[in-house]
C-alpha positions as CSV (number, residue, x, y, z in Angstrom):
1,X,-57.7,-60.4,-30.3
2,X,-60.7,-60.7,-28.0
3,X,-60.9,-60.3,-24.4
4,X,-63.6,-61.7,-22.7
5,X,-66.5,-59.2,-20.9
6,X,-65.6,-61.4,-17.8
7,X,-61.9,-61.3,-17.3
8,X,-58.8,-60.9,-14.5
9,X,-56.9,-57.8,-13.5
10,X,-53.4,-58.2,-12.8
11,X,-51.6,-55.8,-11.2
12,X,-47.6,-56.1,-9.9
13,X,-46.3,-53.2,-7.8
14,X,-42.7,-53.2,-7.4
15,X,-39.8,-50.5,-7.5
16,X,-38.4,-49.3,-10.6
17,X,-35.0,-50.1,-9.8
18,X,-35.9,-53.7,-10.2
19,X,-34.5,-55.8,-13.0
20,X,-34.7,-59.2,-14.7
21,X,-31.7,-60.3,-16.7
22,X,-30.1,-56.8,-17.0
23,X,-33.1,-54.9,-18.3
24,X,-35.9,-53.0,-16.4
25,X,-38.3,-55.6,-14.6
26,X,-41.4,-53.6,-16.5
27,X,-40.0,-54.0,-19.5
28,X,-39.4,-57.3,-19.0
29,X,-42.7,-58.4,-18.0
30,X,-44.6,-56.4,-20.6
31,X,-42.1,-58.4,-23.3
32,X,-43.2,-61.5,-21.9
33,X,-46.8,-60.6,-21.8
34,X,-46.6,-59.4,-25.4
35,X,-44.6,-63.0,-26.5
36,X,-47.8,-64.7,-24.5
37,X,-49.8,-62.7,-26.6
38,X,-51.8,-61.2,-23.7
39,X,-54.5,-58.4,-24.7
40,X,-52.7,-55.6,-23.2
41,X,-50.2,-54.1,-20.9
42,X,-49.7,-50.8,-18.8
43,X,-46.4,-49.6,-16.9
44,X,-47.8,-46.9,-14.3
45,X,-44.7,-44.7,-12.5
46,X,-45.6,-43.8,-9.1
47,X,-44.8,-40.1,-8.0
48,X,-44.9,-41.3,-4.5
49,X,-45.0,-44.6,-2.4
50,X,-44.0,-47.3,-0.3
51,X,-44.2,-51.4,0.3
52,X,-43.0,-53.7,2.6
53,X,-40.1,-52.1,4.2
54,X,-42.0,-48.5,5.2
55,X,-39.3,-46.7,3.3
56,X,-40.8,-43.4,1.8
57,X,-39.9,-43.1,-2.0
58,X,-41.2,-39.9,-3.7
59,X,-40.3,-37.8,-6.5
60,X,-39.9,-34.3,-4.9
61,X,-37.5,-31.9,-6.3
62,X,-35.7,-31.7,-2.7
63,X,-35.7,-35.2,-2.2
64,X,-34.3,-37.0,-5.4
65,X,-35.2,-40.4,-4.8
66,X,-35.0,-43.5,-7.0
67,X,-36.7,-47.0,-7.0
68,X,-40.0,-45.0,-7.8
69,X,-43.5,-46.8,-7.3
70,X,-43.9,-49.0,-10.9
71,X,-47.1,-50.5,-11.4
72,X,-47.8,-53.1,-14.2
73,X,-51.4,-53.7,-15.3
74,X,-52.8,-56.8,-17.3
75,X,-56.4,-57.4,-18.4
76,X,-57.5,-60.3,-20.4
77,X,-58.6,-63.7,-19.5
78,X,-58.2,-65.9,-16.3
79,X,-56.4,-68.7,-18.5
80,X,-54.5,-66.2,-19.9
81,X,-53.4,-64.2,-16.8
82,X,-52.8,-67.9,-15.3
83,X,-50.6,-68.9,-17.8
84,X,-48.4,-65.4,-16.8
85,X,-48.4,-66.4,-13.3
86,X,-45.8,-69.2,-12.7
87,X,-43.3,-67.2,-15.8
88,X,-43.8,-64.1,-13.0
89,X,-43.0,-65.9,-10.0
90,X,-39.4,-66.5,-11.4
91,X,-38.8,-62.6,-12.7
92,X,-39.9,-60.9,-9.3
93,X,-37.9,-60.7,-6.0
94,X,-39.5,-58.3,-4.4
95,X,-42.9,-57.0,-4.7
96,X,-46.8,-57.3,-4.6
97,X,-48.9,-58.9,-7.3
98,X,-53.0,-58.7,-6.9
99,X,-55.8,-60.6,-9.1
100,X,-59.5,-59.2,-9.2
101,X,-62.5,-60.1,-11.5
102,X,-63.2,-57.5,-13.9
103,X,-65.7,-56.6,-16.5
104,X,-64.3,-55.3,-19.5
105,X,-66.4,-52.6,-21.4
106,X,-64.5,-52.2,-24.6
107,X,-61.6,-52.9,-25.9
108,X,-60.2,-52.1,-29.1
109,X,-62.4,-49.9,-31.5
110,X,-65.8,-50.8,-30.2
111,X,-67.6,-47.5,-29.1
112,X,-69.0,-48.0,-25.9
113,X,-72.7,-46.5,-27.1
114,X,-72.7,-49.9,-29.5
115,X,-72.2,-52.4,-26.5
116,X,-74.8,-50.9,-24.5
117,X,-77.2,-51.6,-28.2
């Protein structure tokens, strides 16, 4: 698979609580990238955090706390990442999703020594 050197980050914060269709939301998401056939997905758990509602969620020992910070990551093209887009907007209730350009370095096997050749 290639990913362009010019591509789009997405990244979807939401708590880990959240689900789509009976299964974790992350999970859910990283499925569907995978069956797009998207370059890549991350799931990132938060130790710590908070959105819209100010409400502290954290991991400490004293304070069990769930819905934890999830973070979903997804580099590869901008048609690509648009083609996600309208499939997310019907799997999250409640969250933030960003876009930003990114340059991507290396993926795969490439060692970075031979892009800079």
């Amino acid at each position: 698979m290639h990913v362009p050197r010019d591509a789009m980050l997405l990244r979807i914060f939401f708590g880990e609580d959240e689900r789509h269709h009976g299964r974790p939301l992350y999970e859910a998401i990283v499925l569907k990238a995978r069956e797009l056939h998207l370059a890549g997905a991350t799931v990132l758990r938060g130790p710590m955090g908070f959105g819209h509602s100010s409400r502290l969620h954290t991991a400490k020992i004293l304070r069990l706390s769930q819905d934890l910070p999830v973070v979903v990551e997804i580099v590869d093209s901008e048609q690509k990442i648009g083609e996600l887009l309208p499939v997310l907007d019907g799997m999250i209730n409640s969250g933030l999703v960003t876009l930003e350009k990114v340059q991507v370095l290396v993926y795969g096997e490439a060692k970075l020594a031979e892009l800079r050749a």
